[in-house]
N, C-alpha and C positions, 0 to 999 in steps of 0.2 A: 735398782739403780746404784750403780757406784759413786763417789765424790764429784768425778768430774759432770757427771751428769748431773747429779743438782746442784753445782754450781752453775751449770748452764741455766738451768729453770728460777736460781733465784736471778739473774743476771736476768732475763728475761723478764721475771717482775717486775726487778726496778727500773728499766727499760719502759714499762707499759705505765707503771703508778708513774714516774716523772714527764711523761710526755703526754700526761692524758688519755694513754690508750686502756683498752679490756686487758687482762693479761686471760689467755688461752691455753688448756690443755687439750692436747689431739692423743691420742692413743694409735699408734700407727704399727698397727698386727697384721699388717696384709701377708708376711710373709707365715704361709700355713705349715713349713716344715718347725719354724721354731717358736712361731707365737702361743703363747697360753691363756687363758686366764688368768690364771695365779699368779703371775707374771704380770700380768697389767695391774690387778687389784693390792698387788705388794709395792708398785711404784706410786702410785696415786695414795697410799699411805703414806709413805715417804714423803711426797710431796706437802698432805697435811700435817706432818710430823715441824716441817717446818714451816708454818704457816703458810701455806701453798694453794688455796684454792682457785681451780679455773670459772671465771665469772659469769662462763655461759656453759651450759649442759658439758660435758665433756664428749669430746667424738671421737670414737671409733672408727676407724677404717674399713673393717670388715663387714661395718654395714654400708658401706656406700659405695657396692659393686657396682649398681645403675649408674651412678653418676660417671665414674669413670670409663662405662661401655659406651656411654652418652660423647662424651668429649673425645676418646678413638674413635668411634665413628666419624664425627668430624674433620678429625687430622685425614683419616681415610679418605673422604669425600675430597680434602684440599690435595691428595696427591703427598702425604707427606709419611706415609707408613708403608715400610715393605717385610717380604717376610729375610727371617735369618735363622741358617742352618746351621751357622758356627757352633762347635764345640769349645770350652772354655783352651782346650789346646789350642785350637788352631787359631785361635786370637791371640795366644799366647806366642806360638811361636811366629805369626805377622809381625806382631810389634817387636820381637826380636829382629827383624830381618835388617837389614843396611837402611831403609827409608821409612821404618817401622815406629811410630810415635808411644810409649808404653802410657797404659792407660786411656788412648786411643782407639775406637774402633777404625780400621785400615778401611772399612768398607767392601771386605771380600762379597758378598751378596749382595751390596747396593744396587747394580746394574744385570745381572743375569738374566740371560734369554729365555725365555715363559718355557721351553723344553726342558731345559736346566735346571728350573723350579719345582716341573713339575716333578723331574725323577729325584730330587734331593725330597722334595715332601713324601714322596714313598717311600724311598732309603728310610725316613725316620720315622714312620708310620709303623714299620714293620719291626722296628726296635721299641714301639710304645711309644714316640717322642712326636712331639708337635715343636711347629718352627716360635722360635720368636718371634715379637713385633717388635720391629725399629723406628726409632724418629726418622724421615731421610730430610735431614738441615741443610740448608741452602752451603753450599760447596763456598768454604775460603773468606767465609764472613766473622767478622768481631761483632760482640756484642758488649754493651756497657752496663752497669747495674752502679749506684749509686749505693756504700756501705757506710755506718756511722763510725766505724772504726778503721777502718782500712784506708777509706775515700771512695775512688773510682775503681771499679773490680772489673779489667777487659780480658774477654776471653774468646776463643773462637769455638764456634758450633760442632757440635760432635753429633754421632750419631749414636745417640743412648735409645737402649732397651726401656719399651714401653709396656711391654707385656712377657713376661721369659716364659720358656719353652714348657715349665711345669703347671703352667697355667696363671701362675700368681701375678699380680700386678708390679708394675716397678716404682721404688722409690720416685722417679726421677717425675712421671705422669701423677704420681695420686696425691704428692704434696700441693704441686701445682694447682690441680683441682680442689681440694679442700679448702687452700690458700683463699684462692677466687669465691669458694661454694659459701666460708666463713667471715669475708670478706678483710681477709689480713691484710694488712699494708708494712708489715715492719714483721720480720723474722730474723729472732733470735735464736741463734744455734753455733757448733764448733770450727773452730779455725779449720778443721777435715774436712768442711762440705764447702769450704769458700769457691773450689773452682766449677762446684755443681750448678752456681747463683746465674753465669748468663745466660744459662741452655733452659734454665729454669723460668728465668726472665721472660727470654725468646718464646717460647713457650705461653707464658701467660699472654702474651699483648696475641700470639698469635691464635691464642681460643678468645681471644676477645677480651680482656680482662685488662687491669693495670694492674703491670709490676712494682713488686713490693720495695721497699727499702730491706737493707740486711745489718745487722751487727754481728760479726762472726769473732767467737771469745777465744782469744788465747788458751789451748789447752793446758790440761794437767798431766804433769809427767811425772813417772817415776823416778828414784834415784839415780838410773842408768840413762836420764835422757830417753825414754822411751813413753809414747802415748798413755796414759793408767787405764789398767784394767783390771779386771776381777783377778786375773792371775796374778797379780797383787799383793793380794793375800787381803788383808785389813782392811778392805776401803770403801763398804756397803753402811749405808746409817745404825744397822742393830747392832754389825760387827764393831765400830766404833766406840757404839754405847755398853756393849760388853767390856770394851779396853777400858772402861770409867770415864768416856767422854756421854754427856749425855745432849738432848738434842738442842737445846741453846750451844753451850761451846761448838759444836760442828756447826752452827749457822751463823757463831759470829767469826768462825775461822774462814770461810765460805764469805763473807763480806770482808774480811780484811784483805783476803787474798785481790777481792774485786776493787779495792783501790780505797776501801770505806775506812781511815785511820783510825776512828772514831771506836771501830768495833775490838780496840786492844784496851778502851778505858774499863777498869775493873769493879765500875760503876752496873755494869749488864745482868750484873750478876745477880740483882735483887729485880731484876725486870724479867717480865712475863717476854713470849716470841711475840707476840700481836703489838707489843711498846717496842721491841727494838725494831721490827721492819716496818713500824710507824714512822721512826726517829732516824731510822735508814733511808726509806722516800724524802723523808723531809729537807735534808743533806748531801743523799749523794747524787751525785749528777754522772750523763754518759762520759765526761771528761775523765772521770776518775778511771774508768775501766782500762786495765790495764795490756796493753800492746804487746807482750813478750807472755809466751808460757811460766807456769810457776811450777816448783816442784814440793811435790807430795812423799813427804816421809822419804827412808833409807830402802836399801834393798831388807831390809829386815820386815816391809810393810807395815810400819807403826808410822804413827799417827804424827809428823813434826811440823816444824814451822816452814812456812810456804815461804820460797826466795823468788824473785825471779833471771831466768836464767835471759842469756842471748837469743833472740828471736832465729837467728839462722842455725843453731843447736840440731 
């Protein structure tokens, strides 16, 4: 995990301890080209490094392949899944075209004639490839979702990939279900997934569930105004504690940034992590969370004081 990602998860905590909810960790490795092990078991480290544990068993994705073959059946049966033979090009170049919406699926496959289907499904048989599944969302509708930071979040229905062509599940279906399966009501996550909330929404009520509430946290960005990443350089918790930050300073850095003024008194310093995210719930509230991205350290990837910039940056 980088910076910006625990700041998400503690942002998420205090979120959960001030409103009386469980605070939750999901391990979400469904994608089998890049998921590891090691990789999960060095983030849930990190997590307890800073006083981070999740209150009910932790879930894994990868084991709840049934669940999610369970709820595409379903969509199936309602008529709401067809298949897609796009190539990442050729959706690339749709959305380029004069009436092409980018980030949009155009809908090239939504409607094709069962002859059409069938020779594109052997066209890609014969190359090793299997089609997509697609959502097919009701044509030209908004949906509303309810966010603790944003307000009202309306968006209109797209038609996301439910299953991609390498077999793997998509993001967009197996949150949803674990959401429902865990019984979440409030998802904390990054300012990047805000327009994914009403498809995801939609989604829920129409497996039968209720939609969740969202808080979506202003990211962290680098000196250049760019989202933080590991390309970064400095911005993983061990790399930090190499710099001579050790893991209190990155947690009360990580709370100052989330609007907690409290976490600059130099009073923390003789306190254990389990007394200041005691004395963090106790104080901070979702008002304080702050509406505008912050920025993390120079292009040099050291470690600096967090600003915040203009939200349309």
């Amino acid at each position: 995990m980088h910076f910006g990602n625990l700041r998400t998860a503690v942002a998420a905590y205090l979120f959960a301890q001030t409103t009386s909810r469980q605070f939750l960790v999901r391990v979400e490795d469904i994608d089998t080209g890049r998921s590891r092990s090691e990789y999960a078991a060095a983030g849930l480290q990190d997590l307890r490094a800073l006083g981070l544990e999740s209150e009910l068993p932790v879930v894994y994705q990868s084991e709840r392949h049934t669940l999610y073959e369970t709820a595409l059946e379903r969509l199936i049966q309602k008529g709401l899944v067809y298949e897609c033979y796009c190539s990442r090009s050729d959706i690339a170049a749709a959305a380029s075209a004069p009436h092409g919406k980018p980030g949009i699926y155009p809908g090239i496959c939504r409607d094709l004639p069962q002859a059409v289907r069938t020779a594109k499904r052997r066209e890609l048989a014969q190359k090793g490839r299997q089609p997509a599944l697609r959502l097919r969302a009701p044509e030209g509708v908004e949906f509303q979702v309810q966010d603790d930071l944003l307000g009202t979040i309306t968006g209109m229905l797209h038609d996301y990939v439910l299953r991609r062509s390498d077999g793997d599940w998509a993001y967009q279906l197996a949150v949803v279900v674990d959401d429902m399966e865990q019984g979440v009501d409030q998802v904390v996550r990054g300012m990047d997934l805000f327009s994914s909330a009403p498809v995801q929404a939609w989604l829920t009520e129409t497996l039968g569930g209720a939609a969740p509430r969202y808080a979506h946290i202003p990211l962290v960005l680098n000196g250049n105004g760019q989202r933080l990443a590991k390309r970064d350089g400095a911005v993983t918790l061990p790399e930090l504690c190499a710099q001579g930050w050790d893991n209190r300073g990155v947690l009360l850095r990580i709370l100052s940034s989330l609007g907690w003024e409290e976490a600059a008194n130099s009073r923390w310093r003789d306190y254990s992590i389990p007394e200041i995210l005691e004395q963090a719930v106790h104080s901070w509230n979702p008002r304080m969370a702050p509406h505008e991205p912050v920025i993390f350290g120079g292009n040099d990837g050291k470690f600096a004081k967090f600003s915040t910039v203009n939200a349309n940056r």
